[in-house]
C-alpha positions as CSV (number, residue, x, y, z in Angstrom):
1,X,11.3,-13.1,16.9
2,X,9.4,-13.6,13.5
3,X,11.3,-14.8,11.1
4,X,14.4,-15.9,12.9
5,X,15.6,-19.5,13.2
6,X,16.2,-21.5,16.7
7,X,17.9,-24.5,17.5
8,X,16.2,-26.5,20.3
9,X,18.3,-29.5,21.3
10,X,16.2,-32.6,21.6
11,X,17.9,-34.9,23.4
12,X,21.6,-35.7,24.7
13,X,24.7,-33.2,24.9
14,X,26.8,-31.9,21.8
15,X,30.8,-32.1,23.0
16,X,34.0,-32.8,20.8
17,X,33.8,-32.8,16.9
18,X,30.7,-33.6,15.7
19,X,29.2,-33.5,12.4
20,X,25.2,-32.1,11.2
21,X,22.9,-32.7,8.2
22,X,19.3,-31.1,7.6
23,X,16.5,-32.6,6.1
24,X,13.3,-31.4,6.8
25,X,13.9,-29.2,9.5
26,X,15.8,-31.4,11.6
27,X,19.5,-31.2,12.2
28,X,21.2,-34.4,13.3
29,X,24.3,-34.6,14.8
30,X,26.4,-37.4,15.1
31,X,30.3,-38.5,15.6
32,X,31.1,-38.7,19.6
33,X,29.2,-40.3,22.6
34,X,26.5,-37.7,23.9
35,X,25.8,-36.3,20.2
36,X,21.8,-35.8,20.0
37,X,19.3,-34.6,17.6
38,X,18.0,-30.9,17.3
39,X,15.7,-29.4,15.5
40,X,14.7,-25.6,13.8
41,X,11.5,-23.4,14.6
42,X,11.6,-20.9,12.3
43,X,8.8,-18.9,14.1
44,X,5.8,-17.1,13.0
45,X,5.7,-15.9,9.5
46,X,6.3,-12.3,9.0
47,X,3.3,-10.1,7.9
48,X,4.8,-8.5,4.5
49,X,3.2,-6.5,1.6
50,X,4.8,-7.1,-1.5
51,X,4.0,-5.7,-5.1
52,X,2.8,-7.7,-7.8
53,X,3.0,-6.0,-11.5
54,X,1.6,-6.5,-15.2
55,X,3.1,-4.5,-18.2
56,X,1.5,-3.4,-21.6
57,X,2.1,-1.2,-24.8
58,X,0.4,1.6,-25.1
59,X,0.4,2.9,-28.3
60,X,0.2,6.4,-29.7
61,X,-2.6,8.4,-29.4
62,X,-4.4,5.2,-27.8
63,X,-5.4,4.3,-24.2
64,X,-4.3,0.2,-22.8
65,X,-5.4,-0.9,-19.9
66,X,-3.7,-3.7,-17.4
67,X,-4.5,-5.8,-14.4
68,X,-2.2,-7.1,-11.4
69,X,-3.4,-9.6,-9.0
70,X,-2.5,-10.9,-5.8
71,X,-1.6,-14.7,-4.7
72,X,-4.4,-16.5,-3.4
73,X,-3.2,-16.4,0.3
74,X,-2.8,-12.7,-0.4
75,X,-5.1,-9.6,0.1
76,X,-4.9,-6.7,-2.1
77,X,-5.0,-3.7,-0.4
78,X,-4.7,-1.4,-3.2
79,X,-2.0,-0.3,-6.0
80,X,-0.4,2.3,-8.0
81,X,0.9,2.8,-12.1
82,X,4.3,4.1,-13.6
83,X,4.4,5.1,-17.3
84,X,7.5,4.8,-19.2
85,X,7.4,7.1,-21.9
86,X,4.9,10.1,-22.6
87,X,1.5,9.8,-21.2
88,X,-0.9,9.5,-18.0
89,X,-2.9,7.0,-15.4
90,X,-7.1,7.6,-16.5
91,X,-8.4,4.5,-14.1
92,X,-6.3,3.4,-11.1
93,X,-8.8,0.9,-9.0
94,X,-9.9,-2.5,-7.7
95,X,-11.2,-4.7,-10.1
96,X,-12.6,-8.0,-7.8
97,X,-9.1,-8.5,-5.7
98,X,-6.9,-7.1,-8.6
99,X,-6.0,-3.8,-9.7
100,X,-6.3,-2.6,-12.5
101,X,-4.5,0.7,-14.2
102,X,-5.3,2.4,-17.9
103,X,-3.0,5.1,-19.3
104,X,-3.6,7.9,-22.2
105,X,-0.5,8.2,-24.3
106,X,-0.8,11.9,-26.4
107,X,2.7,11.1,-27.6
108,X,4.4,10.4,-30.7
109,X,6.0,6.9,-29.7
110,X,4.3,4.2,-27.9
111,X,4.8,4.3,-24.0
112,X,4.8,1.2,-21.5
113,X,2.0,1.5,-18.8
114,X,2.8,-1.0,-15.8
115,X,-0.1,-2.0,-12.8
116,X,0.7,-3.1,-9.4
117,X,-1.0,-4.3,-6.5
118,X,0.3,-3.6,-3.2
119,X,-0.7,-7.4,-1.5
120,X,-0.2,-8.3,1.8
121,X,0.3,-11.7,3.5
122,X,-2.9,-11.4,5.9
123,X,-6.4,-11.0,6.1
124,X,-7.3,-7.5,6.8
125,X,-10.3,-5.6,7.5
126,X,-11.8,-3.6,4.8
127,X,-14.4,-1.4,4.1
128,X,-17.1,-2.3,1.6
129,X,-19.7,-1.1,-0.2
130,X,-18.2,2.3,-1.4
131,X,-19.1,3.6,-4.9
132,X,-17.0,6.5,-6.6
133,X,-19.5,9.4,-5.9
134,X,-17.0,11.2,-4.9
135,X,-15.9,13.5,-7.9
136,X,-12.9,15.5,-9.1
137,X,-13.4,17.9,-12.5
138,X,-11.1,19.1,-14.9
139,X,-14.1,22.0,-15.8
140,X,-13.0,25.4,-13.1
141,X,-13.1,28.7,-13.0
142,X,-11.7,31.3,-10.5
143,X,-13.0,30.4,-6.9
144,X,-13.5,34.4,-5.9
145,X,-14.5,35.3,-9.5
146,X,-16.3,38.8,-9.7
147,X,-19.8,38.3,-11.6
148,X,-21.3,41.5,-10.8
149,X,-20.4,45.1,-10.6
150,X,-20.3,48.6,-12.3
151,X,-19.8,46.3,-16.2
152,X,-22.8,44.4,-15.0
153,X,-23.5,40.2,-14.8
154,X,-21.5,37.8,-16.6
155,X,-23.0,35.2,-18.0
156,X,-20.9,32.0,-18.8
157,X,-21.0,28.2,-18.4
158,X,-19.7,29.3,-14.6
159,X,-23.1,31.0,-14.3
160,X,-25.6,29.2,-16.2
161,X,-25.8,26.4,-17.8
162,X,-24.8,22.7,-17.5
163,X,-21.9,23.2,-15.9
164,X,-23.1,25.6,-13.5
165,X,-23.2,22.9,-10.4
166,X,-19.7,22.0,-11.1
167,X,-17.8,25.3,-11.8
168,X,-16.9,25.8,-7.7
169,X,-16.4,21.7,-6.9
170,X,-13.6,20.6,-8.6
171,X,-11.8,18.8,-5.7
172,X,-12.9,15.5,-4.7
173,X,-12.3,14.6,-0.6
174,X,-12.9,10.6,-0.2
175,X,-12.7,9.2,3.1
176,X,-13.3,6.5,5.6
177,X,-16.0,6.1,9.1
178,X,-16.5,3.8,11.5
179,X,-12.7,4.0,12.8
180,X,-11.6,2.1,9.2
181,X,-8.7,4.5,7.9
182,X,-8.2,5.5,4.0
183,X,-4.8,4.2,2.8
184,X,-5.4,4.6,-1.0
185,X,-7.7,6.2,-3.6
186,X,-9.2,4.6,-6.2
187,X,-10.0,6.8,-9.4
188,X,-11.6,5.6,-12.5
189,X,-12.3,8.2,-15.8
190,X,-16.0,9.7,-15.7
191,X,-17.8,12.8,-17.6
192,X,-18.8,16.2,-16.3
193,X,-21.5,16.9,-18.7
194,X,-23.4,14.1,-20.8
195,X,-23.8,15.0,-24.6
196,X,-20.6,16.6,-24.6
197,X,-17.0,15.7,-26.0
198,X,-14.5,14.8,-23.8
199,X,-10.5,13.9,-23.8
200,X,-8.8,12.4,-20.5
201,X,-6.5,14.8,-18.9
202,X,-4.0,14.1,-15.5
203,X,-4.3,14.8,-12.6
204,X,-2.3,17.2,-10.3
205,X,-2.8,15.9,-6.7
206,X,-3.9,12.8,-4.8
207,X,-2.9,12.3,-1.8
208,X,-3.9,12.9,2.2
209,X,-4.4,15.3,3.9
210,X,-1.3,15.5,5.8
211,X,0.9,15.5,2.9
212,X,-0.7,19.0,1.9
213,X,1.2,22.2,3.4
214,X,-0.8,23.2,6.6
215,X,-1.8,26.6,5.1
216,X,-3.9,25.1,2.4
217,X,-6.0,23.4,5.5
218,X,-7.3,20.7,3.2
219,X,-10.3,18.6,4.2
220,X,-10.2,15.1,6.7
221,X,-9.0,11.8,4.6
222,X,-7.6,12.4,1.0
223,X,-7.9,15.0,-1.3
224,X,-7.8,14.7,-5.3
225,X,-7.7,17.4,-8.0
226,X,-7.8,17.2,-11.9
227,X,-5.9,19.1,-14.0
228,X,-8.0,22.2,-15.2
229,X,-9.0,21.8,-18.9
230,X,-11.1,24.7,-18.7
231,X,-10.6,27.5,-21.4
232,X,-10.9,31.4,-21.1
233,X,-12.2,33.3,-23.5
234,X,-9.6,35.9,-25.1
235,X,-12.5,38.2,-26.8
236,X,-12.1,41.3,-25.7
237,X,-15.1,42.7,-23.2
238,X,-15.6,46.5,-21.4
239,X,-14.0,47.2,-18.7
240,X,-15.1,50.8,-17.1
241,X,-11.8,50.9,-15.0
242,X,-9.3,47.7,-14.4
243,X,-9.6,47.2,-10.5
244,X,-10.3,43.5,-10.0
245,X,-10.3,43.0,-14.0
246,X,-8.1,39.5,-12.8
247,X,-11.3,38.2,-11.1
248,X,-13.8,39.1,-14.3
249,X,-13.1,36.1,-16.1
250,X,-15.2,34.8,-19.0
251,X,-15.6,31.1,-19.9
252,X,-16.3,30.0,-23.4
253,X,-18.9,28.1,-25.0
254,X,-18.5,25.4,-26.3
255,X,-15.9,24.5,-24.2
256,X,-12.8,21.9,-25.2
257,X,-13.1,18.6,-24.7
258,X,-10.4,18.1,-22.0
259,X,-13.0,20.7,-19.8
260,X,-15.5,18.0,-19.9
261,X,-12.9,15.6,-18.3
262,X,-13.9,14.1,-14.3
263,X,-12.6,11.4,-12.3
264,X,-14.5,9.5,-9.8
265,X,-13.3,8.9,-6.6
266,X,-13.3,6.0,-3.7
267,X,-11.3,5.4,-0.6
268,X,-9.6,2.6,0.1
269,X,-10.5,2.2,3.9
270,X,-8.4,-0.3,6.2
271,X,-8.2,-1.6,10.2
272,X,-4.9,-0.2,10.7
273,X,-2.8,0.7,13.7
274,X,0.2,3.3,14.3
275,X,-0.6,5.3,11.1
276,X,1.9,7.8,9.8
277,X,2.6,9.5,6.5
278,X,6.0,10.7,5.4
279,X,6.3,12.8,2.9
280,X,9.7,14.0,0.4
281,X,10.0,17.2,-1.5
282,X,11.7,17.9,-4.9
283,X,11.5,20.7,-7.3
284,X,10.6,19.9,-11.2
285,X,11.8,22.3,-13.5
286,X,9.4,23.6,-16.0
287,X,9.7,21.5,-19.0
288,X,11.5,18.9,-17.4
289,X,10.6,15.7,-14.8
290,X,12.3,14.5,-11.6
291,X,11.7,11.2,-8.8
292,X,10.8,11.8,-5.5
293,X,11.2,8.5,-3.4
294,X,9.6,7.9,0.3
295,X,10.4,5.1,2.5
296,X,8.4,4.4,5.8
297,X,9.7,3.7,9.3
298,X,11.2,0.8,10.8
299,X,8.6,-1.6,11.7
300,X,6.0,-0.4,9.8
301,X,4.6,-1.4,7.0
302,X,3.5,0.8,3.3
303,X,0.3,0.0,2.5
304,X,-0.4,3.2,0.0
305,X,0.8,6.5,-1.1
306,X,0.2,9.3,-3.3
307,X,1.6,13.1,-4.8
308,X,0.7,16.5,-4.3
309,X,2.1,18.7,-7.5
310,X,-0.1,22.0,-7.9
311,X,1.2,25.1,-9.2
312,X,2.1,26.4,-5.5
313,X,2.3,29.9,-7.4
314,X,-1.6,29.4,-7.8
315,X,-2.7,29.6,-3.2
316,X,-3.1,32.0,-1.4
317,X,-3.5,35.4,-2.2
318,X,-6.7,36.6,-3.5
319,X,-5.4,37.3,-7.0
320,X,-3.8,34.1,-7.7
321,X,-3.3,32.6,-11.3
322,X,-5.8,30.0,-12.6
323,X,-4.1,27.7,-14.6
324,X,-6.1,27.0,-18.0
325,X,-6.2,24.5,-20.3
326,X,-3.7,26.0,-23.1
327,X,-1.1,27.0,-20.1
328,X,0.1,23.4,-20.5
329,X,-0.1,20.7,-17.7
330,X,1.5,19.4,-14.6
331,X,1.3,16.1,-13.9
332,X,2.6,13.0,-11.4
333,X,2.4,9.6,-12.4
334,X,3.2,7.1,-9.0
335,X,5.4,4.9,-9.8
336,X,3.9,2.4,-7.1
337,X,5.4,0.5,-4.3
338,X,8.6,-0.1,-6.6
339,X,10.9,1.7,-9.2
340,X,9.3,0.5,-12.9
341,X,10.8,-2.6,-14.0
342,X,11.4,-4.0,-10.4
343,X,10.2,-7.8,-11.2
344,X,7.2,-8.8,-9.5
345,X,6.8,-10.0,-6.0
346,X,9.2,-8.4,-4.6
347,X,9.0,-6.9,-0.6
348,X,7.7,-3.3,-0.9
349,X,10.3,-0.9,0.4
350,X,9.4,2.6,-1.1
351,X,6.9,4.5,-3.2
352,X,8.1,6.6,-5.7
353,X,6.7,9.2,-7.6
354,X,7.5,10.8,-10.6
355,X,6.6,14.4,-11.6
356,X,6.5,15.6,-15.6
357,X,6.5,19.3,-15.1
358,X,4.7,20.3,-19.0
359,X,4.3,24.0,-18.3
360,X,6.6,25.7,-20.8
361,X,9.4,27.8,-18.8
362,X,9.3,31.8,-19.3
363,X,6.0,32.1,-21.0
364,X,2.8,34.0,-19.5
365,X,0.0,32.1,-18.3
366,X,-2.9,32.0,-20.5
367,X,-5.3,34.3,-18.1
368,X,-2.6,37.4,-18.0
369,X,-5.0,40.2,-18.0
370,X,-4.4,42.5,-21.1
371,X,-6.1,45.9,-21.9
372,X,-6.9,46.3,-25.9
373,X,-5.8,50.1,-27.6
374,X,-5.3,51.2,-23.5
375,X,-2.2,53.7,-22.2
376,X,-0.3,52.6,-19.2
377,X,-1.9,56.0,-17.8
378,X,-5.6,55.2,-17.8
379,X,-5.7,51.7,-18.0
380,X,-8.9,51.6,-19.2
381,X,-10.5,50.0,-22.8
382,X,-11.6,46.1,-23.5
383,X,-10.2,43.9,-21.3
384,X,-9.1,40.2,-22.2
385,X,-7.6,37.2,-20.8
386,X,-4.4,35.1,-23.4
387,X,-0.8,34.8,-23.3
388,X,0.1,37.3,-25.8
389,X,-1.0,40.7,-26.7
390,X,-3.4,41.1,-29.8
391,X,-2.1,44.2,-30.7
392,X,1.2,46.2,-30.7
393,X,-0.7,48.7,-28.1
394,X,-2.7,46.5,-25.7
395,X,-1.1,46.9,-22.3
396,X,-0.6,43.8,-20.3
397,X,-2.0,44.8,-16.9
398,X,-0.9,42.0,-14.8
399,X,1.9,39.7,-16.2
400,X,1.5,36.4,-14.7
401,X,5.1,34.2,-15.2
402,X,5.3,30.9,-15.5
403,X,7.7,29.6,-12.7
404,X,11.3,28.0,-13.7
405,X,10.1,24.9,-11.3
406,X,7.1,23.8,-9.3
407,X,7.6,21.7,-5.6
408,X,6.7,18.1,-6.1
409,X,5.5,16.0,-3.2
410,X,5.6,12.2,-2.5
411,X,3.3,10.7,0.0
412,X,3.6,7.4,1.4
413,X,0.9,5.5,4.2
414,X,3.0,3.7,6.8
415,X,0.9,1.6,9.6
416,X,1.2,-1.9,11.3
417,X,-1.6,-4.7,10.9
418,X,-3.0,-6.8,13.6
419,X,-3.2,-9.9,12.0
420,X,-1.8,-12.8,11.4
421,X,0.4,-13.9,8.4
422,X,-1.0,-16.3,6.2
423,X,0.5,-18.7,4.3
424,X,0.2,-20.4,0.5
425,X,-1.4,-23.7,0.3
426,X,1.2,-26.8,0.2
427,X,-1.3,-29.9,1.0
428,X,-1.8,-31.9,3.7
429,X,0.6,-30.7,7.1
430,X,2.0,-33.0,8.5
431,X,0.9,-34.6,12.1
432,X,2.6,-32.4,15.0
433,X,4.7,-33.5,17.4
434,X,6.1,-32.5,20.7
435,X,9.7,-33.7,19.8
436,X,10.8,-35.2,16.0
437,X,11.0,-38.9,15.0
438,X,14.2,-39.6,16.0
439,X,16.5,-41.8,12.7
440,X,18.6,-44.4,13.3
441,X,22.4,-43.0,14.4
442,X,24.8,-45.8,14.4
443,X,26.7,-45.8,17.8
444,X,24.3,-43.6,19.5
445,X,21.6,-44.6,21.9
446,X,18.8,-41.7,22.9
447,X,18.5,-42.4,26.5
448,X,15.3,-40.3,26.3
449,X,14.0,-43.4,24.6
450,X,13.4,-46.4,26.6
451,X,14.9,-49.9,26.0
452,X,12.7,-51.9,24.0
453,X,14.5,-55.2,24.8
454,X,16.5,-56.6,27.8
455,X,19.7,-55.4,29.9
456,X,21.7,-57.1,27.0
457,X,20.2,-55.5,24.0
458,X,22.0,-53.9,21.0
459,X,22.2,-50.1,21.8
460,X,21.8,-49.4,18.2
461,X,18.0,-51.2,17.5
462,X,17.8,-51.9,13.8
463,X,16.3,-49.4,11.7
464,X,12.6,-51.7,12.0
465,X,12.5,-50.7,15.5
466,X,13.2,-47.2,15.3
467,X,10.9,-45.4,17.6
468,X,8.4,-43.9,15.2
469,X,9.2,-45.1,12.1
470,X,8.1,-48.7,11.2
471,X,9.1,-49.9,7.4
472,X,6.0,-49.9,4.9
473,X,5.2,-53.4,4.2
474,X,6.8,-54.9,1.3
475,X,4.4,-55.4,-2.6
476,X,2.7,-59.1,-2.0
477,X,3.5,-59.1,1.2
478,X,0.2,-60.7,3.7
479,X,-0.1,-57.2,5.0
480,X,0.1,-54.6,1.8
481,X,-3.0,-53.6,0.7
482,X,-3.8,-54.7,-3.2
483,X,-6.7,-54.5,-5.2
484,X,-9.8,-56.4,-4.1
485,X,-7.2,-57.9,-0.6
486,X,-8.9,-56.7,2.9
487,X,-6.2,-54.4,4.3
488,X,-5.5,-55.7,8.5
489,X,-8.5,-55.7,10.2
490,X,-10.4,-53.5,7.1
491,X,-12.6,-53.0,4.8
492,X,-12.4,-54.5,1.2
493,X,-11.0,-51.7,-0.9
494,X,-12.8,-51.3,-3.7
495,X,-10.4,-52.1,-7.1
496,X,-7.8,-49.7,-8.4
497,X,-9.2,-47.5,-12.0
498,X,-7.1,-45.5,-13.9
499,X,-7.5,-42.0,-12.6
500,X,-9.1,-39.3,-15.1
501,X,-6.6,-37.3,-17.4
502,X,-6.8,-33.6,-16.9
503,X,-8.5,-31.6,-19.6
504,X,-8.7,-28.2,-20.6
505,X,-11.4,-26.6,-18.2
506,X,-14.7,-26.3,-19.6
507,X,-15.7,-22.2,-21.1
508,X,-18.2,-19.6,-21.7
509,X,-18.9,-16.5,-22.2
510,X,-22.7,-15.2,-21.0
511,X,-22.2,-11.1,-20.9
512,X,-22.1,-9.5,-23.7
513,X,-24.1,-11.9,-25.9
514,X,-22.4,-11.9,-29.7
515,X,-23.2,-9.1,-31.6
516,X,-23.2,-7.2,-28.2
517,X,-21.9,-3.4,-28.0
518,X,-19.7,-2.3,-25.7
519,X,-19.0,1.6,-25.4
520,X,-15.0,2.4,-25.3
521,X,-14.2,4.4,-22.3
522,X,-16.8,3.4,-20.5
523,X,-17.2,0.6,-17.7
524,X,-19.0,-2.5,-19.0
525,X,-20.4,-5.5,-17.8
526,X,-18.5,-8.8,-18.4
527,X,-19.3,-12.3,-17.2
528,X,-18.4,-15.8,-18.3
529,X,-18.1,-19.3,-16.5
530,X,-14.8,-21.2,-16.4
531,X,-14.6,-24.5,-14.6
532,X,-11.8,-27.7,-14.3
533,X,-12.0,-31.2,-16.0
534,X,-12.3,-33.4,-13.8
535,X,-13.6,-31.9,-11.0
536,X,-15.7,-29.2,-11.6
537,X,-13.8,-26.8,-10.0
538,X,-14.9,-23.0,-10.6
539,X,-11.9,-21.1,-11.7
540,X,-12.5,-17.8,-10.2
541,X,-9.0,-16.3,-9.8
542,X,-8.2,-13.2,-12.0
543,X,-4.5,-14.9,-12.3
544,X,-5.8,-17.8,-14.1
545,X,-8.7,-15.6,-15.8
546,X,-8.3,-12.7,-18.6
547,X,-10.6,-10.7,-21.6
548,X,-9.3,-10.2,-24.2
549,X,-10.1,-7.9,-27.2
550,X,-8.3,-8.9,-30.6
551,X,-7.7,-4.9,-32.0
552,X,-6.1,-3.7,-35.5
553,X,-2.8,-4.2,-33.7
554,X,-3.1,-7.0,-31.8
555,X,-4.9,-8.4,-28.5
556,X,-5.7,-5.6,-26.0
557,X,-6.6,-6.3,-22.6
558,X,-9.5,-5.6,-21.0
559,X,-9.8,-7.1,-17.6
560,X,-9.6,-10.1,-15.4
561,X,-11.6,-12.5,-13.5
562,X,-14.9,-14.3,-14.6
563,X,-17.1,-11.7,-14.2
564,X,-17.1,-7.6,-13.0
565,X,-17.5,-4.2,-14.6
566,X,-14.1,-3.4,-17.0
567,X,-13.5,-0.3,-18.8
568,X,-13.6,-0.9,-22.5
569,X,-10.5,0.2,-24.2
570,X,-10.5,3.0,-26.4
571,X,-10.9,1.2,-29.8
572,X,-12.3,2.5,-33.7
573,X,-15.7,2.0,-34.2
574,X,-15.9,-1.5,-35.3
575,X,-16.3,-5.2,-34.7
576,X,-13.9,-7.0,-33.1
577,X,-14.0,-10.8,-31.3
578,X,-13.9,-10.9,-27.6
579,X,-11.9,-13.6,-26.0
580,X,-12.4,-15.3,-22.8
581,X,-9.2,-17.2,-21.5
582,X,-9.0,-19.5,-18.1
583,X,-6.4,-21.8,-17.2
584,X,-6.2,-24.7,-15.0
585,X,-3.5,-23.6,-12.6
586,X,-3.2,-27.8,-11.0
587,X,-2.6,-28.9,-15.0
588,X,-1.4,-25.7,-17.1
589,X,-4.1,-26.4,-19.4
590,X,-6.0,-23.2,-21.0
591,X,-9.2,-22.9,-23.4
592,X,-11.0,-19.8,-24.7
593,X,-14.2,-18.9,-25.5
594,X,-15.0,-15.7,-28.1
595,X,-18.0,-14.1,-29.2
596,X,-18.1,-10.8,-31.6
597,X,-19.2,-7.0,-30.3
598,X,-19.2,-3.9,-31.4
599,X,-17.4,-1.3,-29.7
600,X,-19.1,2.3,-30.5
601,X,-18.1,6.0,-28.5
602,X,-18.8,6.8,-25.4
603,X,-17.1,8.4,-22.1
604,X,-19.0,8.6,-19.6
């Protein structure tokens, strides 16, 4: 069984008291005639995914960034984010073999955004090649919106205009082909509409397929919505009469920032056997927050998971509310494969999600339909869409409530791996043998072992004739090898030097050049070379390599590894210096290299 211990016996019989000690995986046991020497197999290593986390402040009103790696015997097979405090995940994707997570905090105190990476012990097969053209927008409107009729078109940005191609696509549907199976979703922060403002807002699902109810029917692999950010206009237009007056909606232009909002989407897509989700339920009060937490079955590892969290008010009949940017927000931030705070490197057992439910409890949603200067008799006049009447005669024709709580549901990915575990790096092995070297055990002869001298013989031979183990020869003695002396039947060895000192390794930074810009929000170039002294060694794990930018408040991380595209945090216009940092994991010894940019506006 993997993992468990076994005592083989070696040689001889174990009767009467005896007495054991362990050293390098072999027991001895000695005190009575027929005592003998065993040994311990402790079996193949187990395949395991652990989690592997980094911290950071983010401050208010600001978005941080933070990367997690995996060990170097270690594959990453994707990650998650928890946010202690107010705010919400904007990238949550590979970066090389780390992961790396950003948060927007829109609060009044600073919050603490934490990244893992979901490694496992193996190497896996992956899908690569993927880019995020998948894509998720926060810009909506109605899906069975009226635009014709006896009041004639409606022109909006639903209708015409640049967001005309987007208005009915909002949900993003990554998956996997060529049997590889999606077990996570990356996202990272993108733009509807160039030349337009834009301000991150959460999402409201990611998660697949078979963690959505079975009447939404939702598409093969994984499905991923943004919060809408899209606002309705509340001028008042005619209305001849008020049937389907829900489904005349009208979209304002300009629009608010948060419309403008997208994420891009790519599957993580894995060689996985016995796949399964399981999936828990909890409501979240309006206004308030709760934890859902899944766990997987027995014998099966997690390798991903996600949240579904829509207004479930807002499917399924043909009138159903639209939530709007000013209704307030629901949102799920994944806590990952472990409760925040969990230290790093510990066995993945659960995925837990929690849910902040920001829609205020009582009030109307923003699209209620209302009827300006109109009598609940004729219900005719101007129709408009707001929470709240504009004057003390306007008759609210159909009062859409807020709910007291919304359903919140965690999704975790459960499968097996075929492969092997792997295991960290520890130098040479050592030579394998059928049997151990069997030490010297006063009083006790191995009769596996045959007599090296005659009939007569001492049954204990001296520890020089120990089968296997033969004394290293002495300093000075005629056969110790010293400097310039022929070791027995060798070669001259060539005189003893004094070995090279370790150094710091040897730094620099090639992209972006100083006096480079770099545009916050956006994905960026980096590259730089870091290698040992001595040796020459590239240094190449993100562990040992970080970037660094030195803000008003102190350094602000932007990525890791030597080289790869990083999003540029969210910075004033300004200069600020760009450090490079790699350490010499063999010697502990770090050095830097810096150059000066300028960081200038831009979402994508």
């Amino acid at each position: 069984m993997a993992g468990s211990g076994v005592l083989a016996k070696v040689a001889g019989a174990v009767g009467g008291k005896t007495a054991a000690a362990v050293a390098a995986g072999v027991v001895v046991v000695a005190g009575v005639a027929g005592a003998g020497v065993w040994w311990t197999s402790q079996g193949p290593e187990p395949v395991v995914v652990v989690q592997r986390s980094t911290s950071v402040s983010v401050p208010a009103g600001a978005e941080q960034l933070t990367v997690a790696g995996c060990l170097p015997h270690e594959t990453a097979l994707g990650g998650g984010y928890a946010i202690a405090g107010s705010g919400f995940a904007t990238n949550s994707r590979f970066i090389g073999g780390a992961w790396l997570a950003s948060a927007f905090n829109p609060g009044d105190g600073a919050s603490t955004l934490t990244s893992y990476a979901l490694c496992v012990n193996a190497k896996v097969e992956m899908l690569g090649g993927l880019d995020f053209h998948w894509q998720a927008h926060a810009f909506r409107d109605r899906g069975n919106k009226m635009t014709g009729g006896r009041d004639g078109e409606i022109h909006d940005l639903t209708t015409a205009g640049p967001y005309e191609k987007v208005a009915r696509d909002a949900t993003a549907a990554p998956s996997c082909q060529g049997g590889f199976t999606a077990v996570a979703t990356e996202f990272r922060s993108e733009r509807t509409v160039q030349g337009r403002p834009v301000a991150p807002v959460p999402l409201d699902w990611m998660a697949p397929g078979a963690a959505f109810p079975k009447d939404w029917s939702p598409t093969p692999g994984w499905s991923v919505s943004v919060n809408p950010g899209t606002e309705l206009s509340s001028v008042p237009y005619p209305l001849s009469d008020s049937d389907s007056a829900v489904r005349r909606t009208r979209i304002v232009d300009p629009q608010p920032p948060q419309a403008n909002f997208a994420v891009g989407t790519r599957p993580v897509c894995v060689k996985v056997k016995d796949l399964s989700v399981v999936t828990a339920q909890a409501p979240v009060a309006a206004g308030g927050s709760a934890e859902v937490t899944v766990r997987c079955p027995k014998g099966r590892l997690l390798l991903g998971g996600g949240f579904v969290f829509p207004a479930i008010n807002e499917t399924g009949a043909l009138e159903h509310p639209e939530r709007y940017f000013g209704d307030g927000w629901l949102f799920a931030s994944t806590d990952g494969p472990a409760a925040a705070g969990t230290p790093s490197g510990r066995a993945v057992r659960e995925w837990h999600v929690t849910g902040v439910n920001q829609q205020q409890p009582g009030g109307l949603y923003h699209n209620s339909v209302w009827i300006e200067h109109s009598d609940r008799e004729t219900s005719t006049g101007r129709g408009y869409f707001d929470a709240r009447a504009h004057g003390g005669d306007d008759q609210l024709l159909r009062p859409v409530a807020i709910p007291a709580e919304q359903p919140m549901t965690a999704a975790a990915v459960c499968a097996t791996i075929d492969a092997k575990a792997t295991s960290p790096s520890k130098g040479p092995s050592p030579t394998a043998v059928g049997r151990p070297d069997l030490p010297s055990v006063p009083g006790v002869t191995d009769p596996s072992v045959p007599a090296s001298g005659p009939p007569s013989a001492s049954a204990s031979p001296s520890p020089s004739q120990s089968a296997g183990h033969s004394a290293p020869p002495s300093a000075g003695s005629p056969n110790s090898p010293s400097p310039g002396r022929p070791t027995s039947g060798g070669n001259p060895q060539p005189s003893a030097s004094t070995p090279q000192q370790p150094q710091p390794p040897a730094v620099s930074i090639r992209q972006p050049g100083s006096g480079g810009q770099l545009r916050r929000g956006c994905e960026e170039s980096f590259a730089a070379s870091a290698r040992t002294r001595p040796g020459d060694r590239p240094l190449t794990d993100p562990q040992y390599t970080a970037w660094q930018l030195k803000g008003p408040n102190g350094p602000v991380a932007v990525g890791a590894g030597p080289s790869g595209g990083f999003v540029v945090p969210l910075l004033p216009d300004g200069t600020y210096p760009l450090v490079f940092t790699a350490t010499d994991p063999d010697s502990g010894l770090t050095a830097s290299a810096q150059v000066s940019v300028r960081i200038t506006g831009c979402i994508r």
